[in-house]
C-alpha positions in Angstrom: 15.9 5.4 4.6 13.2 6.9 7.0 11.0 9.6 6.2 8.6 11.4 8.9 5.6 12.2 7.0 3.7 13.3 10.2 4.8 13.5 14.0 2.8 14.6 16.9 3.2 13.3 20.6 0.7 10.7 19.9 0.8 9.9 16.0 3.6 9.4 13.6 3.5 8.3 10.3 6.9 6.8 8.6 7.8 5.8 5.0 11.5 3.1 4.3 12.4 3.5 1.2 15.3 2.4 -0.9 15.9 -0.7 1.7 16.4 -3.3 -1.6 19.9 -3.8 -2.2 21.3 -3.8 -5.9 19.1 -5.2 -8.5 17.2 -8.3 -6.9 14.0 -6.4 -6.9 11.6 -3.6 -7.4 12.2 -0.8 -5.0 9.3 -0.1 -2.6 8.1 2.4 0.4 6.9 0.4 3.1 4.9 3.0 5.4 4.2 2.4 9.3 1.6 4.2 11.3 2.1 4.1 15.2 -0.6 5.9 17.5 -1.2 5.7 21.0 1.2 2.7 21.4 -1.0 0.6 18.5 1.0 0.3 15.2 -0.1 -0.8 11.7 2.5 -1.9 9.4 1.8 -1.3 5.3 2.5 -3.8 2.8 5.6 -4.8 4.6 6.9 -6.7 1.2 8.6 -10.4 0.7 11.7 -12.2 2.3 13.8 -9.7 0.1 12.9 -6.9 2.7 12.2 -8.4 6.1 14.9 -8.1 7.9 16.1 -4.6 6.8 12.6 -3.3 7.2 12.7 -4.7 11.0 15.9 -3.0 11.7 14.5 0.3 10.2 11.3 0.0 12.1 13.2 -0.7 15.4 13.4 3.3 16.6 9.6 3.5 16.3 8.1 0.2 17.3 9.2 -3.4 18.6 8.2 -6.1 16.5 6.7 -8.0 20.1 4.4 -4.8 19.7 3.0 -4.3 15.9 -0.6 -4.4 15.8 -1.2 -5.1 12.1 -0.1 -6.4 8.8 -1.8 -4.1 6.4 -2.0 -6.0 2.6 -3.5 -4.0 -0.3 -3.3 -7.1 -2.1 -1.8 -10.4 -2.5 1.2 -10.0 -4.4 4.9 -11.0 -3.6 6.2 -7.2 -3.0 3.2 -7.0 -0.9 3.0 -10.0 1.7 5.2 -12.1 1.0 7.3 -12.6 3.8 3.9 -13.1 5.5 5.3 -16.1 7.3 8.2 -14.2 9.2 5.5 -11.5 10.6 3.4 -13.9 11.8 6.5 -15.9 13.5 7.9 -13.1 15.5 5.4 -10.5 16.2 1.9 -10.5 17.2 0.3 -8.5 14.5 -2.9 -9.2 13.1 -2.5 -9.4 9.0 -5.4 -7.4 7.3 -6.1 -8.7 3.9 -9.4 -8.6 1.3 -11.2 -11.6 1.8 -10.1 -13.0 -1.4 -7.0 -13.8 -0.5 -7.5 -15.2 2.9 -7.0 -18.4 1.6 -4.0 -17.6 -0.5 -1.6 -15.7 1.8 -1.5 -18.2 3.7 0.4 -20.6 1.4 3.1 -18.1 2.2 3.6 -19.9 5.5 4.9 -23.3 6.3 2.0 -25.9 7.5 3.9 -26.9 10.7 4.7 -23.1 12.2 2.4 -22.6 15.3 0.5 -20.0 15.6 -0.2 -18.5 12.3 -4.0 -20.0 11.7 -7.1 -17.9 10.5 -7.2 -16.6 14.0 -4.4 -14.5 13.1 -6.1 -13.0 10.4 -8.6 -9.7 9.5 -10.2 -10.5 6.1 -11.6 -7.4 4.7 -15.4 -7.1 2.9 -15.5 -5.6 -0.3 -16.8 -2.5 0.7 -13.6 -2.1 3.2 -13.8 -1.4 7.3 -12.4 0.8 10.0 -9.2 -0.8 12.1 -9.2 0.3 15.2 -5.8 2.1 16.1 -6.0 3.5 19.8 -8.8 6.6 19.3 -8.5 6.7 15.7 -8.6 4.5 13.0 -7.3 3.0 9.8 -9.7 3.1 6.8 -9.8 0.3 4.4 -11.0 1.5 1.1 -12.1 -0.7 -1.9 -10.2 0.1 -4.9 -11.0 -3.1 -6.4 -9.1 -3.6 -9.9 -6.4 -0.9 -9.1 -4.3 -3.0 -9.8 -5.7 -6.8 -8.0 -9.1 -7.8 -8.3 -9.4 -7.9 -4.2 -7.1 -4.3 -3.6 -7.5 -1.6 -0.8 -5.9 1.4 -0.1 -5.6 2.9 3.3 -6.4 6.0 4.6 -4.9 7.6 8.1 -7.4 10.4 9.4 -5.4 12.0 11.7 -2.0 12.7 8.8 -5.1 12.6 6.1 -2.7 10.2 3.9 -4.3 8.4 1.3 -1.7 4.7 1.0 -2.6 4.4 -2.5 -1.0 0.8 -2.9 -0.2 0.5 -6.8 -2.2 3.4 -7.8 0.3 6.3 -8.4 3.5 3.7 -8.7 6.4 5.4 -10.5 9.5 3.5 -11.5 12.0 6.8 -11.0 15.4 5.3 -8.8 15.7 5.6 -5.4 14.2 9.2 -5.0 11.3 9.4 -2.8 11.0 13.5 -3.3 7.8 14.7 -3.5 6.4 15.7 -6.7 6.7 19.0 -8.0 6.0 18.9 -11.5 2.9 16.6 -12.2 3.3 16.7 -15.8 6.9 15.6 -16.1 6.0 12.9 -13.3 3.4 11.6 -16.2 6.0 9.5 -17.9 7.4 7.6 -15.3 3.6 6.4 -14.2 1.7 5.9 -17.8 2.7 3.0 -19.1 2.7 0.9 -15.3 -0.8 2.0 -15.3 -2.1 1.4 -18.6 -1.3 -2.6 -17.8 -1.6 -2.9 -14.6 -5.1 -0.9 -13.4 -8.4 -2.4 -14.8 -10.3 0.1 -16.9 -10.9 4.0 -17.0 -14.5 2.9 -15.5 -12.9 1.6 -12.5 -10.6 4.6 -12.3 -13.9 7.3 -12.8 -15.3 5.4 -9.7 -12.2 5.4 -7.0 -11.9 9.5 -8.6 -15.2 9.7 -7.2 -14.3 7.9 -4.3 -11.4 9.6 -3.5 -12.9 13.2 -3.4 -15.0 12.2 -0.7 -12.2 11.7 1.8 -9.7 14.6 2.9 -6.5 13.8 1.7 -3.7 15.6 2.3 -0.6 13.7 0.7 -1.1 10.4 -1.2 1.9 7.8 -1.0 1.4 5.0 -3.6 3.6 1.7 -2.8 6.5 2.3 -5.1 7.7 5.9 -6.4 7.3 9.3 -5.0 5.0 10.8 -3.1 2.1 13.4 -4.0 2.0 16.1 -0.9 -0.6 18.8 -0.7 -4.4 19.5 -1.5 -3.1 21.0 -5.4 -0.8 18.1 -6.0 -3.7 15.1 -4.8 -6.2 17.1 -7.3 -4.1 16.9 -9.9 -3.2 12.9 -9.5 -7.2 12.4 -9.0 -8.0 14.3 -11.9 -5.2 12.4 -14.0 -6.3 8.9 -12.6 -10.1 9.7 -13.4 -9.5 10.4 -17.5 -6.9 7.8 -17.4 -7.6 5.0 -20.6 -6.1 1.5 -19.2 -6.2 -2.5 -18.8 -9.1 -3.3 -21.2 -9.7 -0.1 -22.4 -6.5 -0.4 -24.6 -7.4 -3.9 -25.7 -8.3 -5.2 -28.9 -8.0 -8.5 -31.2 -4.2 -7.7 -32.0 -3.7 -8.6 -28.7 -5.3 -11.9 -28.3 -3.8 -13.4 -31.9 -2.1 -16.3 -32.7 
């Protein structure tokens, strides 16, 4: 399913959700970003999703056209049908420069056209993407949940892509939240293993308040839409205990 997020003559921003069928995997949103006729395309996911995802894309963007791959990280749901984007479309994939030499053992050794050229790695302290006028922002939020991650940030729709940060396991609804503390459940324990420590989360809170976000959309779940509902997840993320924090001998005995 398609959701229009933002839409302006010259920008749109549009969420798939709910495009895995039955069981085989972890629902995710994969969210596009098309200005001026330049198009980024965010953590597109593996073989599971490519060719559903191109079919839904098809009303906003040809696949001959698509600028960039945008990966938050390395993993499977992210990038792993890596191979296929790099076959039929020209897009540039946009990765931390971690994993620039592990994404590609996504793709076969003999498919042309699919070398280091076709690739943006990302410094740790993130970079602008050129999209027509405007930009996309890489922003480091390193250990949240990867030790190489970024989140993206559209300026002109002033959505925060929060990658893993703000994952829910909830169904298929992708309905905004509206009650933050009854949303607490279905995030806690995914974020207690999977981001690194509540240091880490003090410094993206900090982070984060610098930019001006208007709706955060985290790669799987629902989406946080308005200025009260973004201060609320910030303020949650920033006291949030997690990863080591929670760690102690009991968990390392034999």
């Amino acid at each position: 399913m398609a959701h229009e997020l933002f839409s302006s003559d010259e920008h749109k921003v549009v969420v798939f959700s709910n495009l895995v069928r039955g069981d085989d995997g972890v629902q995710a949103n994969q969210c596009l970003v098309v200005h001026q006729g330049k198009s980024a395309l965010l953590d597109p996911g593996g073989a599971l999703l490519y060719t559903p995802l191109s079919m839904a894309m098809a009303p906003y963007v040809k696949l001959t056209e698509l600028t960039y791959i945008l990966a938050s990280h390395q993993d499977p749901d992210i990038i792993g049908a890596v191979d296929r984007w790099l076959l039929y479309t020209p897009a540039t994939v946009c990765c931390s420069r971690l994993w620039g030499r592990f994404v590609p053992h996504s793709v076969p050794h003999y498919q042309s056209n699919a070398g280091h050229d076709r690739y943006c790695l990302i410094p740790d302290k993130g970079m602008d993407l050129p999209l027509g006028d405007s930009v996309i922002r890489a922003v480091p939020a390193h250990f949240l949940h990867s030790v190489g991650n970024f989140q993206f940030y559209d300026p002109v729709s002033k959505i925060l892509f929060s990658g893993d940060l703000g994952a829910s396991m909830q169904g298929d609804d992708f309905a905004p939240v509206t009650d933050f503390d009854a949303h607490i459940p279905g995030m806690l324990g995914f974020h207690q293993r999977y981001m690194g420590s509540n240091r880490i989360c003090r410094l993206w809170a900090r982070m984060a308040r610098q930019l001006d976000i208007d709706t955060i959309v985290p790669q799987h779940g629902r989406p946080f839409i308005g200025p009260a509902m973004v201060k609320r997840f910030i303020d949650w993320v920033e006291q949030l205990e997690c990863g080591i924090d929670l760690m102690g001998p009991s968990d390392y005995a034999v």
